[in-house]
C-alpha positions as a Markdown table, in Angstrom:
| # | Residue | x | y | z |
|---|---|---|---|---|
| 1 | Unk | 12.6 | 16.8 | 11.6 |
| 2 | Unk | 8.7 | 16.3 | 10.5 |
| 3 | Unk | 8.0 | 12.9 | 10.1 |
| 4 | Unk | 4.5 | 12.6 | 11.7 |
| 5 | Unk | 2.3 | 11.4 | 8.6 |
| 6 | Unk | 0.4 | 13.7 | 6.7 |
| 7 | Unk | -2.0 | 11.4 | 6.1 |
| 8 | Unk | -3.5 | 8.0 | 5.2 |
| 9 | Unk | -3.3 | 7.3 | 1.5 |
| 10 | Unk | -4.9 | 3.5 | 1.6 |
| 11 | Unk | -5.4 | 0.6 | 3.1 |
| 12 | Unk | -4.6 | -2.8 | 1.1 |
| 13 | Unk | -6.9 | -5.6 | 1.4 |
| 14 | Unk | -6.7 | -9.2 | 0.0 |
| 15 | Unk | -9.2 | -11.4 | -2.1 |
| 16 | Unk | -9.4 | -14.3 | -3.3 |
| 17 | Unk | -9.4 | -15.9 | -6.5 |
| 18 | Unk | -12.9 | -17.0 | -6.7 |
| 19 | Unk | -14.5 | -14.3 | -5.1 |
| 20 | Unk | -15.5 | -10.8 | -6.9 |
| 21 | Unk | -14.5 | -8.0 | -4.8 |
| 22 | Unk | -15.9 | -5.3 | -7.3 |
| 23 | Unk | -19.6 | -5.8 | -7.0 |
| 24 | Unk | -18.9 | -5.7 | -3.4 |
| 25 | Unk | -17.3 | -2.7 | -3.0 |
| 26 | Unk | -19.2 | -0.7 | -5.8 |
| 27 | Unk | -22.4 | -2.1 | -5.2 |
| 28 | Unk | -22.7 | -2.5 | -1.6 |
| 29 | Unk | -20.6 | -0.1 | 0.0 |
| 30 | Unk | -20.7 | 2.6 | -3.2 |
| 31 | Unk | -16.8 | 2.6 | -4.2 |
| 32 | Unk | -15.6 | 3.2 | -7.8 |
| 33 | Unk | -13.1 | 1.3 | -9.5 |
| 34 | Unk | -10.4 | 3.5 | -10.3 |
| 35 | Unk | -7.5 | 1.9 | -11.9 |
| 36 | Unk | -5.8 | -1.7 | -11.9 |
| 37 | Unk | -1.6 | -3.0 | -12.0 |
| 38 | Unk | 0.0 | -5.5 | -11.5 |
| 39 | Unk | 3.1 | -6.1 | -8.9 |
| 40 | Unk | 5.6 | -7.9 | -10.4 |
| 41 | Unk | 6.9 | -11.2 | -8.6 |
| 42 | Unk | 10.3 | -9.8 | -7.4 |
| 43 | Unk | 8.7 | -6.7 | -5.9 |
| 44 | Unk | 5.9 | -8.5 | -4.3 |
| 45 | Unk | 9.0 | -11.2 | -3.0 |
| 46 | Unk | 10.6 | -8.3 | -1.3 |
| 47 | Unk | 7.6 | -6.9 | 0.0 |
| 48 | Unk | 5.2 | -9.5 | 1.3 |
| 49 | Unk | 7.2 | -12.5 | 0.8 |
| 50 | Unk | 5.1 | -13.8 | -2.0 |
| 51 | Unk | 6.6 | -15.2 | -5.6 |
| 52 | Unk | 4.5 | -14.3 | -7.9 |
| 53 | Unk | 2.7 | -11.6 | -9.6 |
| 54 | Unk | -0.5 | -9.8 | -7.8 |
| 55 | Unk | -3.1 | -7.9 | -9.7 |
| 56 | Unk | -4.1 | -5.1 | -7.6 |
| 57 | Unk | -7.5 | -3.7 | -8.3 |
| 58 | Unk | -8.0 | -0.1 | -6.8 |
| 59 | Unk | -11.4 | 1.1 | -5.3 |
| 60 | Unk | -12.0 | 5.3 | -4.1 |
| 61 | Unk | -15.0 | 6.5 | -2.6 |
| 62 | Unk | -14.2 | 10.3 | -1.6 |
| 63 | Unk | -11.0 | 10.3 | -0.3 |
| 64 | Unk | -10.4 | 6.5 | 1.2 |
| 65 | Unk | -8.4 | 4.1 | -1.7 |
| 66 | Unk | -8.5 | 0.9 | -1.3 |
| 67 | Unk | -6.1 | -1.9 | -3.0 |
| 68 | Unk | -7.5 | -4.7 | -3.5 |
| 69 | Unk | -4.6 | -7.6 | -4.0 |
| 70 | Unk | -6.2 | -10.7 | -5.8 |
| 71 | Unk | -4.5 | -13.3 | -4.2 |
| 72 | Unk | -5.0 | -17.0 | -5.1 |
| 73 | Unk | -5.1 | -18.3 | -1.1 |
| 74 | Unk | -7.2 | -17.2 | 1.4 |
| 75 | Unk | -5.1 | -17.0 | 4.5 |
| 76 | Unk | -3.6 | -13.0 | 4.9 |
| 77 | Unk | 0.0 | -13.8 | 3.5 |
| 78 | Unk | 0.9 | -10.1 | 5.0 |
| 79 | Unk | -0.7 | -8.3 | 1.8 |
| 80 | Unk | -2.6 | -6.3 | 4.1 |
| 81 | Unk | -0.7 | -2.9 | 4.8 |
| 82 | Unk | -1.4 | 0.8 | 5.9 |
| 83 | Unk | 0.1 | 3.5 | 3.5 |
| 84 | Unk | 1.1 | 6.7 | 4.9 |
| 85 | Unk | 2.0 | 10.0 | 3.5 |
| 86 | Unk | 5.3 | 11.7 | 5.4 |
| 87 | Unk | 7.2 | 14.6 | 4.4 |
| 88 | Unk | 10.9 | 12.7 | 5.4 |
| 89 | Unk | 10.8 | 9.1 | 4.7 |
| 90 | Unk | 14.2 | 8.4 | 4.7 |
| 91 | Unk | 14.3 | 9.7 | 8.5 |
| 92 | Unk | 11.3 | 7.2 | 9.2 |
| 93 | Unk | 13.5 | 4.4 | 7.6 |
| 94 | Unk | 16.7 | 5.6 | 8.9 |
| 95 | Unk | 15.1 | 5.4 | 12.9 |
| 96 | Unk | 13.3 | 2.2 | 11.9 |
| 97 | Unk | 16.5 | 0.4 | 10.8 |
| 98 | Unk | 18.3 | 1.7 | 13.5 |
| 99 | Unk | 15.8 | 0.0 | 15.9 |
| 100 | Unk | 16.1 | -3.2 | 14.0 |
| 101 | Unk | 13.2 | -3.3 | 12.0 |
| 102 | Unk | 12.8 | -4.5 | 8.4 |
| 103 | Unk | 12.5 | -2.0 | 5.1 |
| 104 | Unk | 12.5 | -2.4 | 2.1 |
| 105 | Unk | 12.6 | 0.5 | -0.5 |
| 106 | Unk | 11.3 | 0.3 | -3.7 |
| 107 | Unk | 10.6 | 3.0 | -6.8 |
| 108 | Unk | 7.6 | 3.4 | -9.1 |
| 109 | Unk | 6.5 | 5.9 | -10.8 |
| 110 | Unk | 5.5 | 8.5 | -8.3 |
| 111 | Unk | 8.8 | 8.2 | -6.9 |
| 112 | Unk | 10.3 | 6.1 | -4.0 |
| 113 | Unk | 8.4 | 4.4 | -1.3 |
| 114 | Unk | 9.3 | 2.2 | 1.1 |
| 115 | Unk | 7.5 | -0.7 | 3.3 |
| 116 | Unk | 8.6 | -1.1 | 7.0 |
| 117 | Unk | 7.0 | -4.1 | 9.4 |
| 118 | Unk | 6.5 | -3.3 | 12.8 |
| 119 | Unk | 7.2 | -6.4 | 15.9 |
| 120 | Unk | 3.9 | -7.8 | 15.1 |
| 121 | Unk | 4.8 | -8.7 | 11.4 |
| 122 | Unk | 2.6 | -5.7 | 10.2 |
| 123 | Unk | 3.5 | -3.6 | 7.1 |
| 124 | Unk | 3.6 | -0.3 | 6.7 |
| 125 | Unk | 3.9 | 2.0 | 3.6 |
| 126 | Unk | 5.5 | 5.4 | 3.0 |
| 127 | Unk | 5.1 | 7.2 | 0.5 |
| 128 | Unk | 6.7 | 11.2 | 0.6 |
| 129 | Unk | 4.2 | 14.2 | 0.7 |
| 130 | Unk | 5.8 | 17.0 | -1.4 |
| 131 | Unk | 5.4 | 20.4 | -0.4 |
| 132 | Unk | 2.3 | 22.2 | -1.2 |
| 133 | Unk | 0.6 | 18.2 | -2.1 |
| 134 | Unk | -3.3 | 17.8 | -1.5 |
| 135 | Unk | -5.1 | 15.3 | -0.3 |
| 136 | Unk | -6.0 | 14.3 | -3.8 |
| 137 | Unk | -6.0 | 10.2 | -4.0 |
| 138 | Unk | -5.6 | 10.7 | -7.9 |
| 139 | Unk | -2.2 | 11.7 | -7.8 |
| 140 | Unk | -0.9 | 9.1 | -5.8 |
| 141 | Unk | -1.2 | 5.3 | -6.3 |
């Protein structure tokens, strides 16, 4: 069983209302924005505890993507999570659940993925690597 990640497909980062994390990551540290969505409020509930819906503006620069999560409070209410690519997902869930740790599994429209926090209250996302997949942070969001 293979379910040593691939590798990492992005990092999520929260903002606040008021500020404009664009300009910054564009202008400053030479991102481009990408794409935008929104999370709906039941997924973000079961995800990161938070009712209500989060506008997600996404940033590449070669192959890092970031998520930016505009979030109207400043204080990190666990929006920040690592995604990672592995080939068997449901093993990693399976063993995680075993050893008593939350997941919650969720599908859009690149297939399933599922969010797992560790002891620490930190969140992890997996997303499954199909055979023969690249490294390419266009196909996967």
């Amino acid at each position: 069983m293979d379910t040593m990640p691939a590798f990492l497909n992005h990092v999520a980062i929260p903002f606040s209302v008021e500020s404009d994390p664009v300009n910054f990551y564009t202008r400053i540290l030479g991102f481009t924005e990408k794409y935008r969505f929104t999370l709906d409020n039941e997924t973000a509930w079961k995800i990161f505890g938070v009712y209500m819906e989060l506008p997600v503006i996404v940033v590449v620069k070669d192959e890092l993507k970031i998520e930016l999560f505009k979030v109207p409070f400043t204080e990190n209410h666990s929006i920040s999570h690592l995604c990672l690519f592995y080939k068997d997902i449901d093993a990693v869930c399976r063993q995680a659940e075993k050893s008593g740790f939350r997941v919650v599994k969720t599908r859009r429209e690149s297939g399933e993925v599922a969010f797992i926090r560790d002891s620490s209250n930190n969140i992890f996302e997996l997303k499954r690597i199909q055979s023969g997949d690249q490294t390419n942070s266009q196909q996967y969001s």
